[in-house]
C-alpha positions in Angstrom: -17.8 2.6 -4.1 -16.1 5.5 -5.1 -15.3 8.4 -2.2 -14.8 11.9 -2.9 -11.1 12.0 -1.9 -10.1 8.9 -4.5 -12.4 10.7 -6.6 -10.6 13.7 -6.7 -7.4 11.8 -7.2 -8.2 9.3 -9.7 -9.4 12.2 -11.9 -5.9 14.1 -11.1 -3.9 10.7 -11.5 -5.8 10.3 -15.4 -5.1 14.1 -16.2 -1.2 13.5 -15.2 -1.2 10.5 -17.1 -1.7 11.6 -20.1 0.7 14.4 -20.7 -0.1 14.9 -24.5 -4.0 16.0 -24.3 -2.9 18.2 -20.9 -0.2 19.4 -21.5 0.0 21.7 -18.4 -1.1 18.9 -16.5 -3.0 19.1 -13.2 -2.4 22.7 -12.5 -3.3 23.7 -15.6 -6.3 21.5 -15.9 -7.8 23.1 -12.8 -7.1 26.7 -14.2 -9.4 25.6 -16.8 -12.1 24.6 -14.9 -12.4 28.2 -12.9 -13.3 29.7 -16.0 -16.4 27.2 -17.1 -19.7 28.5 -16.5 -20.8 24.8 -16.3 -18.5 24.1 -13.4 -18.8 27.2 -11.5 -22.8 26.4 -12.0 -21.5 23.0 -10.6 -19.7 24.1 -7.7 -22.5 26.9 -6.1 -25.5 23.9 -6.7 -23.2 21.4 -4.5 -22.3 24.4 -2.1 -18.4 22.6 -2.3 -15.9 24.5 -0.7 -13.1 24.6 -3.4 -12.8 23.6 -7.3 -11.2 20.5 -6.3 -13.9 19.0 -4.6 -16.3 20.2 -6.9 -14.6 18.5 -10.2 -13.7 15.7 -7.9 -18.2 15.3 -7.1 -18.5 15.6 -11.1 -15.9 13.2 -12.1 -17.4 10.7 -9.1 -21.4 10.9 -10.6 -19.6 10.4 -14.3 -17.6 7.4 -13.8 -20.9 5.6 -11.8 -23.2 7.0 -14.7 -20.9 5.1 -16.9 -20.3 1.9 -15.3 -23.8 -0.1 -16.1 -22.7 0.6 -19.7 -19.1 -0.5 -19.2 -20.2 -4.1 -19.6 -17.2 -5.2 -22.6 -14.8 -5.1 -19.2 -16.3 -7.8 -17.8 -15.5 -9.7 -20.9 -11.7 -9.0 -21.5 -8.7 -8.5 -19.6 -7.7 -4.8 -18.9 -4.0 -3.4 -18.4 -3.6 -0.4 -17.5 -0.5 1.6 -19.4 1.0 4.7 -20.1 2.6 3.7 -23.2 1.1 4.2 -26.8 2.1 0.7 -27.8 2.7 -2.0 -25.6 3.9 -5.6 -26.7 2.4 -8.9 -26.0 4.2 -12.3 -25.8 2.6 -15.2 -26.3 3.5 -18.8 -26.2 4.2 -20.3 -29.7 7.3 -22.7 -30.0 8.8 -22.8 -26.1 9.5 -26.2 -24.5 10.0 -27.7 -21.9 12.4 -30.2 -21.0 14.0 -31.9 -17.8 17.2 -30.7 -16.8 20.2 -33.0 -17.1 18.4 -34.7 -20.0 19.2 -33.7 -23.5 17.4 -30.7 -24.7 15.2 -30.2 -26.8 16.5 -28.9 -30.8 16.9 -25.2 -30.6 14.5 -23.3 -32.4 14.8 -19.9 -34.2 11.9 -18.5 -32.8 10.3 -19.6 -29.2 7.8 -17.0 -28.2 5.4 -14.9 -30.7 4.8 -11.5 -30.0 2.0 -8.5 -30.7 2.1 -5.1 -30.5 -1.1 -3.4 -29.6 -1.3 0.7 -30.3 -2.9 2.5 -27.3 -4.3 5.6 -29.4 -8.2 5.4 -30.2 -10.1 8.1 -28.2 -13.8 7.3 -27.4 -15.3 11.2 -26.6 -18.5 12.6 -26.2 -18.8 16.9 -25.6 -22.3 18.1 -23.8 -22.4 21.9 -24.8 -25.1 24.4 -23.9 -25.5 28.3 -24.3 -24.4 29.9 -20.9 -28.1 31.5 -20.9 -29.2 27.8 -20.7 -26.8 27.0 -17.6 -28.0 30.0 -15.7 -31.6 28.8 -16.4 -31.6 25.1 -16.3 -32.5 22.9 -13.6 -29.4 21.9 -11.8 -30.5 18.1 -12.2 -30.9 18.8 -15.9 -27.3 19.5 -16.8 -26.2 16.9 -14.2 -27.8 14.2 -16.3 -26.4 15.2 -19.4 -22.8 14.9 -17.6 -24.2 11.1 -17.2 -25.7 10.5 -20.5 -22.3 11.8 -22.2 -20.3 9.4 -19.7 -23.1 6.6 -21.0 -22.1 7.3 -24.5 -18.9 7.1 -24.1 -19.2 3.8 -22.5 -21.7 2.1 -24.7 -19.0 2.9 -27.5 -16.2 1.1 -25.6 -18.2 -1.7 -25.1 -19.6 -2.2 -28.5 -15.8 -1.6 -29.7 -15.1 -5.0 -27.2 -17.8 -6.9 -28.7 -16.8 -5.8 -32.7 -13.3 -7.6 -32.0 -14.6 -11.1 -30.9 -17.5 -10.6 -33.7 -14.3 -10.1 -35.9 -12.1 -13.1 -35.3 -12.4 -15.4 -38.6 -14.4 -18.7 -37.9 -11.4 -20.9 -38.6 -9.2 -19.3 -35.4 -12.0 -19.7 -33.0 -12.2 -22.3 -30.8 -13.1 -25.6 -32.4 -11.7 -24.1 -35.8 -15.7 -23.1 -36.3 -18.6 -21.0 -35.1 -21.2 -23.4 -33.5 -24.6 -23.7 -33.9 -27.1 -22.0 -31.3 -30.9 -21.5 -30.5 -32.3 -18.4 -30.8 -34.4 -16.0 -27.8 -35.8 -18.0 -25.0 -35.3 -21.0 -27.1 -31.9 -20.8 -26.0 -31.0 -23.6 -24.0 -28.9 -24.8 -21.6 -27.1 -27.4 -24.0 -26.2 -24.3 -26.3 -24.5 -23.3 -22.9 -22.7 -26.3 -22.1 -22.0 -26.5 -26.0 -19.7 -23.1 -25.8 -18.2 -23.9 -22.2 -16.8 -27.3 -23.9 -15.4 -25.9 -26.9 -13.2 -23.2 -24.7 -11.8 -26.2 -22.6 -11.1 -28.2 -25.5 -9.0 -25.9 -26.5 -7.3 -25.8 -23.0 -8.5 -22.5 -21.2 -10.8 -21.5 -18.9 -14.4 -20.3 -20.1 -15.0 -17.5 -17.5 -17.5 -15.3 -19.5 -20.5 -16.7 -21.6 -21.9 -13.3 -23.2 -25.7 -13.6 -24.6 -28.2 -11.0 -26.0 -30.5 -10.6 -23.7 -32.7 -12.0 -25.8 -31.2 -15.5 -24.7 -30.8 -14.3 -21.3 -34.6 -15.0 -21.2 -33.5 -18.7 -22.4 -31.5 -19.0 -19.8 -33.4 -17.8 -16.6 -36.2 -21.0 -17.4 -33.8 -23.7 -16.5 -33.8 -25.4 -13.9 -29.6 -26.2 -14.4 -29.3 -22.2 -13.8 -32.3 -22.3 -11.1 -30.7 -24.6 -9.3 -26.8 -23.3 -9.7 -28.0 -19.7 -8.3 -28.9 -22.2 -4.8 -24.8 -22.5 -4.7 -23.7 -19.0 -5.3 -22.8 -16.4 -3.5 -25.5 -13.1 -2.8 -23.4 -11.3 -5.3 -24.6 -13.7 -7.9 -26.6 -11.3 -9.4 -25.6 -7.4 -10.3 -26.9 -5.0 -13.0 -26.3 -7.3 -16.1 -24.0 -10.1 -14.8 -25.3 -13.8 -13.3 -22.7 -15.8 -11.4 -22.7 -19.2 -13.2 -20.8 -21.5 -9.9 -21.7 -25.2 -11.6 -19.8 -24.1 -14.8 -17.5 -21.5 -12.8 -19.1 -19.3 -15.4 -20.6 -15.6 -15.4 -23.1 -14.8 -17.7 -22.9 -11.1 -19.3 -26.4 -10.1 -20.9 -26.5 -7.0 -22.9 -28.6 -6.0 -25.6 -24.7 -4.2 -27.3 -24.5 -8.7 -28.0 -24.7 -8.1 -31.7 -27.1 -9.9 -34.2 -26.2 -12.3 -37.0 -29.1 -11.2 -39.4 -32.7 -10.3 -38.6 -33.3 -13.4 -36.1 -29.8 -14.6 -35.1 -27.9 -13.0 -32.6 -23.9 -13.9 -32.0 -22.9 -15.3 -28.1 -19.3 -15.7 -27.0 -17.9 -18.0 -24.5 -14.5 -16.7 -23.6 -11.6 -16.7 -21.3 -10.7 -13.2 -20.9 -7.3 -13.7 -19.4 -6.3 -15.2 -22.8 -8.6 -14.3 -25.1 -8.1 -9.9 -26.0 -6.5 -7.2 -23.9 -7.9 -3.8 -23.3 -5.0 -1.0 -22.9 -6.4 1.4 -21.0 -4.1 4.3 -21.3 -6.5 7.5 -19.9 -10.1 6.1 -18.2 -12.9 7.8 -18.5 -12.1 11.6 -17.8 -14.1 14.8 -17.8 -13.1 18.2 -19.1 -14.9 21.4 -18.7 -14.3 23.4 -21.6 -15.5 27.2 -22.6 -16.6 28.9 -25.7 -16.9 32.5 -24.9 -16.9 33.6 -28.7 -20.0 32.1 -29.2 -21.6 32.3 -25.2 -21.3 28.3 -24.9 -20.3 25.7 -22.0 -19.8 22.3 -21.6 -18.0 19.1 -20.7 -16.3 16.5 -22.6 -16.0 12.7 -21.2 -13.4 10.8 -23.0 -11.1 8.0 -22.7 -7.8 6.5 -24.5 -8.1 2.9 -24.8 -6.2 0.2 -27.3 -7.7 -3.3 -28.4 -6.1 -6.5 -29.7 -7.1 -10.2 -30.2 -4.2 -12.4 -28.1 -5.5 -16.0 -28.3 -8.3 -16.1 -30.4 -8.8 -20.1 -29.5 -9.8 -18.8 -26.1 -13.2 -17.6 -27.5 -16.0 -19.8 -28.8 -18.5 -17.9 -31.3 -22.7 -19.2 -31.2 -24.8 -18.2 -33.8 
């Protein structure tokens, strides 16, 4: 749970951050804010004392608007960065060998790296007349704050999902997509199916991501029935199932895109391996003001990077 005061300073800690969209940084950020109708509406509704802890109550109801929707984290690992490109080693021709013994033959290159740019911004800008601030129910505006940060989440997650979707069948796990049922015909064997191909490949299936259409599959047998007996009361949150007798979880989400008409794709994964999500600004909000034409808003946006690591990691259903 998010409290005001980390609130406040996670949204000052993301402004500082990134020095090239505020340039004035926190200071001038909060200049900014005194002259938005939208905030100033903000701050006399929550009767806060200053600006800070008004912006600080916004940002707060934002980020836990947005976190339903921020599903694709659950799925991939995320580092956090203040670089525009950071580089990724992975292991490729590095061996080991007992010391004392001989060796092994030098080789020219032991360790493959990939660079991964930190520079798409996801945004999405609520604007309204001033005459419409003055006018509107409080709760109104609020919820357009949250169905902007929704937005902007729903986009980042669908962004997660287009990368495993992308990975050519040959570099998945098994060297091929496997074959699935479809809806509540989905059954536990197309589980296990996925799970396996992950470990033959020597990593850990974490994350078994579904449609929810499957989810409906899933939640009639008795295998997951009876594994829910065994996990903790946490087991089950706003689209994630614990999975203890596979040491899986299970991410439903109707974002799981389709195949065609009646397929839908589902992704076993190890997300320590599989992708990386460069986080470089999380999800921020900015009051802006548009006096020439009488207009008030907020933007939420974020600065994220993607990149496929280990693409053996993932297996693909369809």
């Amino acid at each position: 749970m998010i409290v005001m005061g980390d609130s406040i300073n996670i949204l000052k800690e993301a402004v500082e951050r990134d020095d090239k969209r505020f340039p004035e940084g926190w200071e001038g950020y909060m200049e900014n804010a005194k002259n938005s109708t939208f905030i100033r509406r903000y701050l006399k509704e929550g009767l806060f004392s200053d600006m800070a802890g008004a912006l600080g109550a916004m940002h707060k109801q934002v980020v836990e608007a947005a976190k339903p929707a921020l599903i694709g984290r659950e799925i991939i690992w995320v580092v956090n960065t203040t670089d525009p490109l950071v580089r990724f080693f992975k292991q490729k021709l590095a061996t080991a060998y007992v010391v004392g013994e001989t060796e092994p033959t030098e080789v020219p290159e032991r360790m493959e790296t990939q660079d991964i740019s930190c520079t798409t911004e996801i945004a999405c800008k609520m604007e309204f007349s001033k005459s419409y601030i003055e006018d509107a129910p409080f709760d109104v505006l609020a919820r357009a704050a949250e169905e902007a940060a929704r937005a902007v989440a729903k986009l980042e997650t669908d962004k997660i999902l287009a990368l495993y979707k992308g990975i050519a069948a040959a570099n998945l796990a098994t060297g091929a997509e496997i074959a699935t049922n479809e809806g509540t015909s989905f059954a536990w064997s197309d589980v296990v199916s996925l799970w396996n191909a992950v470990e033959r490949e020597d990593f850990d299936p974490k994350v078994l991501a579904v449609n929810t259409r499957e989810m409906g599959g899933i939640l009639s047998q008795n295998q997951f029935i009876q594994s829910l007996f065994y996990a903790p009361e946490s087991a089950i949150r706003q689209g994630v199932f614990e999975l203890p007798a596979l040491g899986m979880k299970i991410v439903h989400s109707s974002l799981v895109p389709a195949v065609d008409a009646t397929h839908n794709y589902k992704f076993a994964i190890d997300p320590d391996f599989a992708a990386v999500l460069l986080v470089r600004r999380d999800i921020t909000t900015e009051p802006f003001e548009n006096p020439g034409k009488l207009r008030s808003g907020l933007i939420v946006s974020e600065r994220i990077g993607l990149g496929v690591l280990r693409s053996k990691a993932v297996a693909r259903g369809v």
